[in-house]
N, C-alpha and C positions, 0 to 999 in steps of 0.2 A: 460462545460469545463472551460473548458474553454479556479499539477509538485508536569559484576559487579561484582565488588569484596561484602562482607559478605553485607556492606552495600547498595552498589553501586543499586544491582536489589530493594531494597524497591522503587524507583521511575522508573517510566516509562524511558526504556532509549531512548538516543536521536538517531534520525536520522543520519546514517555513510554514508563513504565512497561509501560504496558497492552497489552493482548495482542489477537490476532486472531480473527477466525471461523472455524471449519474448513474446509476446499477442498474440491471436491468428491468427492473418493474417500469423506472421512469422512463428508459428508452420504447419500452414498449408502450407506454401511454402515449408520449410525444409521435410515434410514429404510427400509432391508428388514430389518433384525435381522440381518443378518449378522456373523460376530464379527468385530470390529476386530484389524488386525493390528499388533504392538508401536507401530509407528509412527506409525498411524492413531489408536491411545489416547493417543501423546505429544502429537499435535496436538490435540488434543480437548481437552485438560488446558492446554494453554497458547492456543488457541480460547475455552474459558472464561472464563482470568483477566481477559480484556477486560473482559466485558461483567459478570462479577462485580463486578469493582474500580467500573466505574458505576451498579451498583444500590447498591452501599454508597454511594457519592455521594449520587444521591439521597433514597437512605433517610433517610441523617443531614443532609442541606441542610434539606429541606422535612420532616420528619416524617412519611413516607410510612406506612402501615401495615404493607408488608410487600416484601422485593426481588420478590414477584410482580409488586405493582403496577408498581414501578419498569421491571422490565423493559417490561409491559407501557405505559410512557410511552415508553420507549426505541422500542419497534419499531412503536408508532403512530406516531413522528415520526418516525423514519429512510423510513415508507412514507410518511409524507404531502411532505416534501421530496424523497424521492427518492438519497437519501444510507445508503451501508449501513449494518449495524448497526454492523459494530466499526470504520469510522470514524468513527461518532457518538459511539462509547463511550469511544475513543481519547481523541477532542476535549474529550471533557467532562473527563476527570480531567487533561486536561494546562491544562486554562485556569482561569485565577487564576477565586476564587469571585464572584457579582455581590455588589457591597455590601448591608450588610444591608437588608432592607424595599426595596429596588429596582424598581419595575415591570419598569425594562430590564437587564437585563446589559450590553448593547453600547450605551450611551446615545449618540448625535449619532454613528454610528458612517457611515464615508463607504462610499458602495456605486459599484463600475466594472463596468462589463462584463468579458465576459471575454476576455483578450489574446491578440491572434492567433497564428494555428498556421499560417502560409504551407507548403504542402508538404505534408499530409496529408489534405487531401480533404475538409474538412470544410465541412458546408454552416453556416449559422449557429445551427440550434438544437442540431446534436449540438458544436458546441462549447464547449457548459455542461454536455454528457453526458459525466459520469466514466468510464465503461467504454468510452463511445465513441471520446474523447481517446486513452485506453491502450493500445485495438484499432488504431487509427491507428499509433499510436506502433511499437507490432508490426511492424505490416504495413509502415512505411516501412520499419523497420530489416533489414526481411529483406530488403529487395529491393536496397538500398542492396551489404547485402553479399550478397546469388547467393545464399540459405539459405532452408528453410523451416521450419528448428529455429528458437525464440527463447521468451527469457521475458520478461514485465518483473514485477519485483518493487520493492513499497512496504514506506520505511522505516517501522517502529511500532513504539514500544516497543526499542529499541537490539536487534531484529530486522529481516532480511528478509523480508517475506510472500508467496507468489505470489498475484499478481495476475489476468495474461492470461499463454495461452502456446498455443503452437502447433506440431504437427508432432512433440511430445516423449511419450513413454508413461507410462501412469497411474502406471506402477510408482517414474519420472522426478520427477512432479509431488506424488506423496503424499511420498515422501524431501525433495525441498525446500520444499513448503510454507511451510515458518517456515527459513530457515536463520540459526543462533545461535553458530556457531564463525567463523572467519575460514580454513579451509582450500576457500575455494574461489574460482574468479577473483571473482564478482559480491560474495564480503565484501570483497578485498582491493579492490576498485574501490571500493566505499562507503568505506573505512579509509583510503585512498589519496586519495581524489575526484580519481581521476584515471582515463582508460583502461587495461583490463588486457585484455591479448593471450594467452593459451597457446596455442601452438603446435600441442602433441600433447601430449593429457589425458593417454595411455597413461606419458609420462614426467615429465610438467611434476612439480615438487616443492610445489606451491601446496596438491594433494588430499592429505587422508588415504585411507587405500586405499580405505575404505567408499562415499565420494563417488564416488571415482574409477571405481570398478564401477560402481557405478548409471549414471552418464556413458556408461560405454562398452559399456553395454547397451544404450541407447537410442539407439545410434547415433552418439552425437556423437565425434570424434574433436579438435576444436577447438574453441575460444569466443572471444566478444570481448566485454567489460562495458563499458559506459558509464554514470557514474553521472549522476543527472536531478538538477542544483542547482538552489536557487532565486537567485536577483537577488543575494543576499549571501551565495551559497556554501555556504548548508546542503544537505544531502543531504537527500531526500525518495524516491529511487529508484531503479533502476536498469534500466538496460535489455539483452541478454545475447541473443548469437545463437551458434547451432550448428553446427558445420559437420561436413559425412559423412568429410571429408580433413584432414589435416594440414593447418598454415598458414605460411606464409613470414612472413605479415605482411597490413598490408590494407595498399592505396594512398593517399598523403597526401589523394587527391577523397576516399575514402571515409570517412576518416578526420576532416575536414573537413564530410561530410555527416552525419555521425552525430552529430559536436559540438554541430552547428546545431541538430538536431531537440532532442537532450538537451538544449541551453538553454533551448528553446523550452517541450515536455514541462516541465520542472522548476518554470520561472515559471507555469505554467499550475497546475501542483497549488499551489501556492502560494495563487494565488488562488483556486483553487476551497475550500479551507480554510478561506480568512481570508475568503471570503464566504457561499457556498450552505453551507459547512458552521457557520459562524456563524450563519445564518438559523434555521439546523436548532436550532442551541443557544439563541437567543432564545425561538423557538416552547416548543423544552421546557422553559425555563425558566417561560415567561407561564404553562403548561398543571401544572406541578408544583404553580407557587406558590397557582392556583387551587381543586387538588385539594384541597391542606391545608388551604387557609379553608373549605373545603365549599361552595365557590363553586359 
C-alpha cells in the first residue's frame, strides 16, 4: 500500500478530476443491502463522481435526453471494448472535446501494438489484457521481494485507486480503496516518483495512526512502493508489497528488479490509454453522435 485534441492523445494523458468505481467490498454491500459502513459510503460518494462528471459530458456534448441514457452509452462501450467503466469515464472528461461536427475524434490517429513485458509471463493476447498486465505486475513483485501481501494502485483523478491486491484483508482493501492524503508510503512514492522503503509501519512517521492500524492489522509490518511511470515520467501507478517483519532494506538485485518491471508496467498503461482506451472513446463518440441525429 500502502492513491486530446489531434495532438494532445500522441502523449499519455494526465490524471483528472474524475473519480473511481467502488471495490468490491462496496459492490458486495450495495448488491446484498447490507448497510455500508462509514467508509464503504465514502467510496461510493467519490465511486460516483466518476462516472457522474461523464454523464454530464455527454448529456451537454451530444444533447442526450437524460444521464440515464448517457450512462447507458458508457457501460455499452466500456463492455463492448472491454475497458472498465471508470476508466472510460476517467478518459472522457480528461480529453480535450472532438471538433465540432467531427465524424472522428482521433482523426489520422497512429495505432502500435502493445509494448513488451519481458518477465511477466504473458502470452500475447493477455498483453492487451488490463487486469491481466496488473495481475502480472502483482504477482512479479511479490516474488521479486519473498511476500504475498501487495497492492498495485491506479493514478485517477489526483487519487490512488485499488486496483489488484493480494494476500491483504477486506477490512485492508475497503480503508484504501481511493487513498487521497499523502500519509502513507504508496502517496509519498506517487509525490516522490521515486521508491519509498518503511521499515516498521508500527513506527515509521509517514502514517497517520488511522492507517497505521489498519496496516498492522492486516499483518503487514513493512512496505516497499514503487511508483509505475510512463516514458516521460508521469505517474500512472503504483506498485506496493507487504511484508509479516520488519525491513532492513531490500537488496540493490531487488531493487533493480522492481525498477525494471515498474518501467515496463508504467509504459504499458500508457499505452493501453492512448490506445484501446481511445478506441473506446472513438466508438462512444461515433454511437452518441448517432443517437442525437436519430440515426
Amino acid at each position: 500500500m500502502s492513491s486530446p485534441s489531434a495532438h494532445r492523445h500522441r502523449a499519455c494523458p494526465p490524471p483528472t478530476a474524475a473519480r473511481a468505481v467502488p471495490d468490491a467490498a462496496t459492490a458486495t454491500a450495495t448488491a446484498t443491502g447490507t448497510e455500508a459502513t462509514p467508509q464503504q459510503s465514502h467510496n461510493r460518494l467519490i465511486a460516483r463522481a466518476t462516472v457522474a462528471a461523464a454523464q454530464t459530458v455527454l448529456v451537454e456534448r451530444y444533447r442526450l435526453s437524460s444521464p440515464a441514457e448517457a450512462f447507458a452509452l458508457l457501460r455499452q462501450t466500456s463492455q463492448l471494448h472491454n475497458v472498465k467503466l471508470h476508466t472510460l469515464a476517467d478518459a472522457l472528461t480528461a480529453a480535450s472535446p472532438p471538433a465540432p461536427g467531427a465524424a472522428q475524434w482521433f482523426p489520422g490517429r497512429a495505432r502500435h501494438g502493445s509494448p513488451p513485458l519481458p518477465g511477466l509471463g504473458l502470452d500475447q493476447h493477455a498483453r492487451a489484457q488490463h487486469g491481466a498486465v496488473l495481475k502480472a505486475a502483482l504477482d512479479r513483485a511479490l516474488t521479486i521481494t519473498g511476500t504475498t501481501m501487495g497492492n498495485v494502485q491506479l493514478a485517477e483523478g489526483g487519487l490512488l485507486r485499488m486496483a489488484k491486491h493480494a494476500g491483504l484483508s477486506s477490512r485492508f482493501t475497503d480503508y484504501f480503496a481511493f487513498v487521497e492524503q499523502s500519509t502513507t508510503s504508496c502517496a509519498e512514492a506517487a509525490r516522490q516518483r521515486t521508491p519509498v522503503t518503511v521499515g516498521d509501519v508500527a513506527t515509521a512517521p509517514v502514517f497517520d495512526e488511522t492507517s497505521r492500524r489498519v496496516i498492522l492489522e492486516a499483518g503487514s509490518r513493512a512496505c516497499h512502493s514503487v511508483p509505475l511511470l510512463t516514458g516521460e515520467g508521469r505517474l500512472v501507478g503504483v506498485v506496493s508489497t507487504h511484508h509479516a517483519r520488519p525491513l532492513s532494506g531490500l537488496t540493490g538485485a531487488q531493487h533493480g528488479a522492481l525498477e525494471r518491471m515498474a518501467g515496463l508496467v508504467g509504459r504499458w498503461l500508457c499505452w493501453h490509454r492512448r490506445t484501446l482506451v481511445l478506441d473506446a472513446l472513438e466508438h462512444l463518440h461515433g454511437t452518441a453522435t448517432a443517437v442525437a441525429s436519430g440515426a
